[in-house]
C-alpha positions as CSV (number, residue, x, y, z in Angstrom):
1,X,-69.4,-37.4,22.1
2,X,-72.9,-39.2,21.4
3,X,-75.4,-36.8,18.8
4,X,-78.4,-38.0,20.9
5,X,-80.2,-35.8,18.2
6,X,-79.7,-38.7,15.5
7,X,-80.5,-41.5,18.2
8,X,-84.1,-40.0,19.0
9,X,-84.8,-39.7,15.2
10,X,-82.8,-43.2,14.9
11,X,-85.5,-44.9,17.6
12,X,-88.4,-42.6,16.4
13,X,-87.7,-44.2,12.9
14,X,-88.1,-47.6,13.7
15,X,-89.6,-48.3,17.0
16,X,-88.5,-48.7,20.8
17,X,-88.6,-52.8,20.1
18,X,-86.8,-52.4,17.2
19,X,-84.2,-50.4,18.2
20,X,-83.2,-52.0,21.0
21,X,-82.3,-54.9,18.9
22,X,-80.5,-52.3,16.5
23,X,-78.5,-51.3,19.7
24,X,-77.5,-54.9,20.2
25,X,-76.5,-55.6,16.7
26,X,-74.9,-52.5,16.6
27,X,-72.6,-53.0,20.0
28,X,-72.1,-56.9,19.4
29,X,-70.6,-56.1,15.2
30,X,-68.6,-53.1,17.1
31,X,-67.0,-55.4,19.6
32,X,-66.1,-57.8,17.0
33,X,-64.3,-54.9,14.9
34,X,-62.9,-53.2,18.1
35,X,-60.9,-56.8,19.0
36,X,-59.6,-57.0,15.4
37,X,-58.1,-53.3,15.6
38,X,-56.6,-53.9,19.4
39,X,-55.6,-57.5,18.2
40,X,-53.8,-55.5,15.2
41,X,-54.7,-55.5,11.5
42,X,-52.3,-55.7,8.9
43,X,-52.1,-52.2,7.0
44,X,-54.5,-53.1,4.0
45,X,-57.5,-54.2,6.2
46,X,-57.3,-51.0,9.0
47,X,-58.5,-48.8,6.0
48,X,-61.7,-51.3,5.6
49,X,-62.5,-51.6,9.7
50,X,-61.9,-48.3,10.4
51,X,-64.5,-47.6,7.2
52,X,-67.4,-49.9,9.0
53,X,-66.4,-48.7,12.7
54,X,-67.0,-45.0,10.8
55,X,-70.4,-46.0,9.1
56,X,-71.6,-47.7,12.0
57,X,-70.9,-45.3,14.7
58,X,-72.6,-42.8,12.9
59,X,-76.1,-44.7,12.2
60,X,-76.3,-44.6,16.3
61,X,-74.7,-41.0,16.9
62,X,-71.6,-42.1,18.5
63,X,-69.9,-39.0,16.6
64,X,-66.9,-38.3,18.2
65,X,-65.6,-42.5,17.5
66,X,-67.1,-41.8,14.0
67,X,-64.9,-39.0,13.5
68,X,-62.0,-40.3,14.6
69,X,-62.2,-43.5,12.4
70,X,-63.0,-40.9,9.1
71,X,-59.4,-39.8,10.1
72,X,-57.7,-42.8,10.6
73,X,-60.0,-44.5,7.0
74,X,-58.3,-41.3,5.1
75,X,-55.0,-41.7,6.4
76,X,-54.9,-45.9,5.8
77,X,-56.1,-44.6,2.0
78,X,-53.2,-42.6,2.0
79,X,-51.1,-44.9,3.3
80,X,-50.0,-43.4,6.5
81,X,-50.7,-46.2,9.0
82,X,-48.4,-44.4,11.3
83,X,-50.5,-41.3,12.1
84,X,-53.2,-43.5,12.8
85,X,-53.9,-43.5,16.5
86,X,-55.7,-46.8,17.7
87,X,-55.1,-46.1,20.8
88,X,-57.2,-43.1,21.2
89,X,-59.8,-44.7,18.7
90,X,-60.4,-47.6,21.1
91,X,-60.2,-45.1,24.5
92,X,-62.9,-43.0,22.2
93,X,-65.4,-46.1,21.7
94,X,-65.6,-47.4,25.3
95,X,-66.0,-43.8,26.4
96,X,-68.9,-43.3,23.8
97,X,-70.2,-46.7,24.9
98,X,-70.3,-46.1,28.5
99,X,-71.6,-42.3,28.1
100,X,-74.3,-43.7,25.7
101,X,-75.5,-46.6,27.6
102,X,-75.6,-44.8,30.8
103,X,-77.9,-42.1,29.3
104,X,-79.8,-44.5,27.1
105,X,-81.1,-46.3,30.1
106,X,-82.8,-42.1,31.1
107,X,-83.9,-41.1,27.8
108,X,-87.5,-42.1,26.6
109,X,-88.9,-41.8,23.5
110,X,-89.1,-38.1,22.1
């Protein structure tokens, strides 16, 4: 669920200080996204969310969220809104969140 791989080389990278704040920026810009999606998008902007929900999820190794908004980013392209599950996207995210904030608070620098 979280690649805790690319968050140590992610904090390593830029500092403990640092990343906390990328934490926050990342978590508060997620939210925002993640109430547009359950609040529903119209069909040309899910592509577009789902393409920043993807990019950001992977710059803090939330991978299994990033995955399934690479799926649901190709099948807006293709125009097959209908396979796209936002349901299990969303149910994906808090689960990431919860896993990865629960851990974070155990993991030190490595």
């Amino acid at each position: 669920m979280i690649d805790w791989d690319k968050v140590d080389e992610l904090r390593n990278d830029i500092g403990e200080d640092d990343f906390g704040e990328v934490v926050d920026l990342f978590l508060e810009e997620v939210e925002e996204a993640m109430e547009e999606l359950r609040a529903g998008l119209p069909g040309d902007k899910i592509e577009c969310c789902l393409h920043f929900l993807k990019g950001s999820a992977l710059n803090l190794g939330f991978s299994s969220f990033s995955e399934l908004c690479a799926k649901g980013e190709s099948a807006a392209a293709g125009g097959d809104h209908a396979s796209i599950d936002l349901c299990e996207i969303v149910q994906t995210y808090e689960a990431s969140k919860v896993a990865f904030l629960k851990t974070l608070e155990n993991r030190s620098v490595v």
